[in-house]
C-alpha positions as MATLAB code, in Angstrom:
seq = 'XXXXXXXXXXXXXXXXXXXXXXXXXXXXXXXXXXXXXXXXXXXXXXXXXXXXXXXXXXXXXXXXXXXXXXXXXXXXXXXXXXXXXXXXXXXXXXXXXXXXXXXXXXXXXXXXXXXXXXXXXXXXXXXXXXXXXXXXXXXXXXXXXXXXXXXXXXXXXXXXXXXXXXXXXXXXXXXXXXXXXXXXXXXXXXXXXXXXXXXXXXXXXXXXXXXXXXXXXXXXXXXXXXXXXXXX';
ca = [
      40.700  182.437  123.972;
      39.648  185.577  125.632;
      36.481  187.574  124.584;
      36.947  189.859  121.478;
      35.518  193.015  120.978;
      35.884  195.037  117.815;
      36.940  199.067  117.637;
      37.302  200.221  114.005;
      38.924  203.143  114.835;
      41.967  201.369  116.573;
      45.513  201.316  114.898;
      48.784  199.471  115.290;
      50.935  201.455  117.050;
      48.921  203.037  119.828;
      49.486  201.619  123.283;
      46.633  202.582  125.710;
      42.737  202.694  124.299;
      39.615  203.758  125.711;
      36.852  201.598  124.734;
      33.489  203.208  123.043;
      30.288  203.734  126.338;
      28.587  200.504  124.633;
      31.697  198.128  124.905;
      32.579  199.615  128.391;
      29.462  198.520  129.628;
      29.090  195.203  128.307;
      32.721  194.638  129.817;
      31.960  196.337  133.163;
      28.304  195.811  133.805;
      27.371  192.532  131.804;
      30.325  190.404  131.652;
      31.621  192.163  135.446;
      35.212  192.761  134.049;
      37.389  194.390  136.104;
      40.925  195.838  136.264;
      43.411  193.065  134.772;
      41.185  191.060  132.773;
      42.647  190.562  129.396;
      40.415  190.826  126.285;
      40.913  190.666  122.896;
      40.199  193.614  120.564;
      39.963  193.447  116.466;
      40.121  196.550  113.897;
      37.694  194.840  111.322;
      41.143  194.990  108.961;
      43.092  191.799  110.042;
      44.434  192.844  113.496;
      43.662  191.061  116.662;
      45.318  193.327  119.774;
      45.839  191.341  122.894;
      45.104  194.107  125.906;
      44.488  194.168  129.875;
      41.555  196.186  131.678;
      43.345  199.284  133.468;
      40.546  200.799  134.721;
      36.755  199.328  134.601;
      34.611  201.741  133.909;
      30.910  201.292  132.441;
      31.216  204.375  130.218;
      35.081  204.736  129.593;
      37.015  201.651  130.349;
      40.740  201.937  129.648;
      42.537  198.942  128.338;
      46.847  198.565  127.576;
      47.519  197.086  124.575;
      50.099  194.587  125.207;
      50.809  193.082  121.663;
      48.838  192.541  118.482;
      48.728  190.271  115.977;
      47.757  190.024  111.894;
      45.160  187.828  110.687;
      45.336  187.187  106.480;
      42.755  187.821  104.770;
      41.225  184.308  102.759;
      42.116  184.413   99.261;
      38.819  183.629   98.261;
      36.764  186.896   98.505;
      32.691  186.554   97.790;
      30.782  189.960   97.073;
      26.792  188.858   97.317;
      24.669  191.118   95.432;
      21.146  190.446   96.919;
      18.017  192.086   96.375;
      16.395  194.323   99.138;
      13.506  192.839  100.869;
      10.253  194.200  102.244;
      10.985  192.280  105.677;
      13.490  194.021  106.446;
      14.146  191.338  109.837;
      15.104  188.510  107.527;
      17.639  190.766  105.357;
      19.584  191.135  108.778;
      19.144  187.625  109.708;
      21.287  187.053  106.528;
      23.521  189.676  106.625;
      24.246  188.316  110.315;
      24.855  184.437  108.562;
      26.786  185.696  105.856;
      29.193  187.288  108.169;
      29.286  184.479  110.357;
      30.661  182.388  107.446;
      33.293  184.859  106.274;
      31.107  186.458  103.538;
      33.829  189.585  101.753;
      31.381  192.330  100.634;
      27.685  192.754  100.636;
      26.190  194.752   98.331;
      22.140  195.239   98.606;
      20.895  196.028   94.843;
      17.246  197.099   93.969;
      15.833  194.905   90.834;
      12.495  195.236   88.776;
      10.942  193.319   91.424;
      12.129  194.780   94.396;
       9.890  195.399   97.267;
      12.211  196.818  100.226;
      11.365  198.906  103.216;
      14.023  202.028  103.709;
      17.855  200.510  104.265;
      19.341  201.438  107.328;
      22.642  201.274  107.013;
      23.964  202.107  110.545;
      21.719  199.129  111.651;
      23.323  196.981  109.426;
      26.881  197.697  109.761;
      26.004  197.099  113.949;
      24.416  193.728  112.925;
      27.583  192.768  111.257;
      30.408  194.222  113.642;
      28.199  191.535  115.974;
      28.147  188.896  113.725;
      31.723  189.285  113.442;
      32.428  189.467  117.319;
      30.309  186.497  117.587;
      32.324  184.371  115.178;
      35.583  185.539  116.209;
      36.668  187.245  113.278;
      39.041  189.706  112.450;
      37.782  190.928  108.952;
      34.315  193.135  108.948;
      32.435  192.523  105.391;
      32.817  195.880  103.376;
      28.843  196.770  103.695;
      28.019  198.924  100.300;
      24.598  201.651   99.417;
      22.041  199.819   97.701;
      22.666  200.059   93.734;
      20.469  199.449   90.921;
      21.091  195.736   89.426;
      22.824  197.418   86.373;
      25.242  199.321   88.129;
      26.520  196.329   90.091;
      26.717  194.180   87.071;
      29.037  196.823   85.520;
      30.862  197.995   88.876;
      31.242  194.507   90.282;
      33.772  192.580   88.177;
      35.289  189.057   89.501;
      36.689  186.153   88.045;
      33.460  184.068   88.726;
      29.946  185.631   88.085;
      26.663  183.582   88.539;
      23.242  184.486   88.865;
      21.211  182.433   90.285;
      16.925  182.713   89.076;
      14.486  180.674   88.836;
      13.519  180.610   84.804;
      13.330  177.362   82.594;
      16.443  177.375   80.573;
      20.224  176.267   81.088;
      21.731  176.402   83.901;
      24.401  175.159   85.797;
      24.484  173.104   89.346;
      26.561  175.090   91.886;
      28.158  172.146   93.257;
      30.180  171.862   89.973;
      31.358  175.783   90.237;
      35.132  175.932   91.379;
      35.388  179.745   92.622;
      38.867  179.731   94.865;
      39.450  183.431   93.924;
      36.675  186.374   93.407;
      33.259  186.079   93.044;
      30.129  187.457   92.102;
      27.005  186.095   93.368;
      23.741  187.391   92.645;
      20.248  186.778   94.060;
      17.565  188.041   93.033;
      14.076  189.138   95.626;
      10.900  186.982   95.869;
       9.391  187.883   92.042;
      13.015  186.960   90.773;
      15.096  188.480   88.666;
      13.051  189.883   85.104;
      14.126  187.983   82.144;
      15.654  191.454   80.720;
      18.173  191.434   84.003;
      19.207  187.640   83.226;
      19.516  188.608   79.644;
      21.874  191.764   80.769;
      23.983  189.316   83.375;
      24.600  186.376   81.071;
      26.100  188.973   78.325;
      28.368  190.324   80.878;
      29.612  187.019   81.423;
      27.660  185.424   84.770;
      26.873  181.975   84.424;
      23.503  181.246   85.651;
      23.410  178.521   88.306;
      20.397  176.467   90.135;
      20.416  175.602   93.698;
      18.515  172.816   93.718;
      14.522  171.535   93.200;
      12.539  173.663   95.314;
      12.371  176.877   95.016;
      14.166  179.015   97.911;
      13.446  182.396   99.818;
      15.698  185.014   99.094;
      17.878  184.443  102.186;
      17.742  181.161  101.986;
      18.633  181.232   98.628;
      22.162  183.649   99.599;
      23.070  181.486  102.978;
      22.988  177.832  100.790;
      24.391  179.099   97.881;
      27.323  181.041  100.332;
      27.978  177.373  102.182;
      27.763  175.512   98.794;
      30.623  178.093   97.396;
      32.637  178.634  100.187;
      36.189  177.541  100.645;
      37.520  176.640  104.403;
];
């Protein structure tokens, strides 16, 4: 398999392609590409263009496409609505996980309990276009604003809902939740979510789930719950 870069602005149909100044030089001047090598270059929508170095450049580099190829899309698509945190570091250390394992939208929502540091989304959507890369991937996570928690429970609507929180009452193991379609998976930030938000999810019809005995970070709490749902 040849190395894979990612250019969201490239299109089926176009036959030559100059790669972006930061892609140049990680071709030219890190990996020491030069004229002929053949990479691999993905849109972030499902195509995978197959394309040979014409001229190595560390700014510019111009690359042929020679053929591309489509990449479905899994039928199972996850949208994790996660609380902002105040460390900031371990919110893109799962954003960066969640890509990895094929995660289909990320939406950051602000609770009663939030504590988050400004969101910077440009940082973000770089932290997942690398994720992506890393993993091979042809399909970029849609990346959403932050929301309030009550405009995601009424914007967001899948087949599966759960919340999962940390309150005494009924709740459901994840391991028995069969989600092969959409879902909606919320997680709340370090104070969970207030009873009031449980209150408003479980009458829009999320079913509240545990992950377990001990009582998990928020990023923890996304990443298990993401490998405990997820369909391969």
């Amino acid at each position: 398999m040849y190395p894979i870069f990612t250019s969201l602005h490239l299109h089926i149909g176009v036959n030559q392609f100059t790669l972006s100044p930061e892609t140049s030089k990680h071709c030219v001047q890190v990996l020491r590409m030069q004229e002929g090598t053949k990479i691999d270059i993905t849109n972030g929508m499902g195509a995978v263009f197959n394309a040979t170095i014409q001229t190595a450049h560390k700014a510019n580099s111009l690359v042929t496409i020679e053929r591309h190829q489509s990449v479905a899309a899994s039928q199972q698509k996850i949208t994790l609505g996660i609380s902002l945190l105040k460390n900031a570091v371990r919110l893109e250390w799962l954003f960066e996980k969640a890509t990895e394992m094929g995660i289909h939208q990320i939406v950051p929502i602000i609770c009663e309990r939030t504590i988050h540091e400004r969101f910077k989304m440009d940082r973000m959507q770089n932290i997942l276009q690398s994720a992506m890369i890393q993993s091979q991937q042809a399909w970029l996570p849609l990346l959403c604003e932050p929301i309030e928690f009550d405009a995601f429970i009424h914007k967001h609507k899948a087949s599966v809902n759960l919340i999962a929180h940390c309150e005494t009452s009924e709740k459901k193991n994840i391991k028995e939740i069969i989600a092969r379609d959409e879902v909606n998976l919320l997680i709340g930030p370090e104070g969970d979510f207030s009873s009031s938000e449980i209150a408003t999810a479980i009458s829009n019809n999320y079913t509240p789930i545990q992950l377990g005995p001990t009582r998990l970070r928020t990023e923890t709490a996304g990443i298990f719950a993401l490998s405990v749902l997820k369909i391969f």
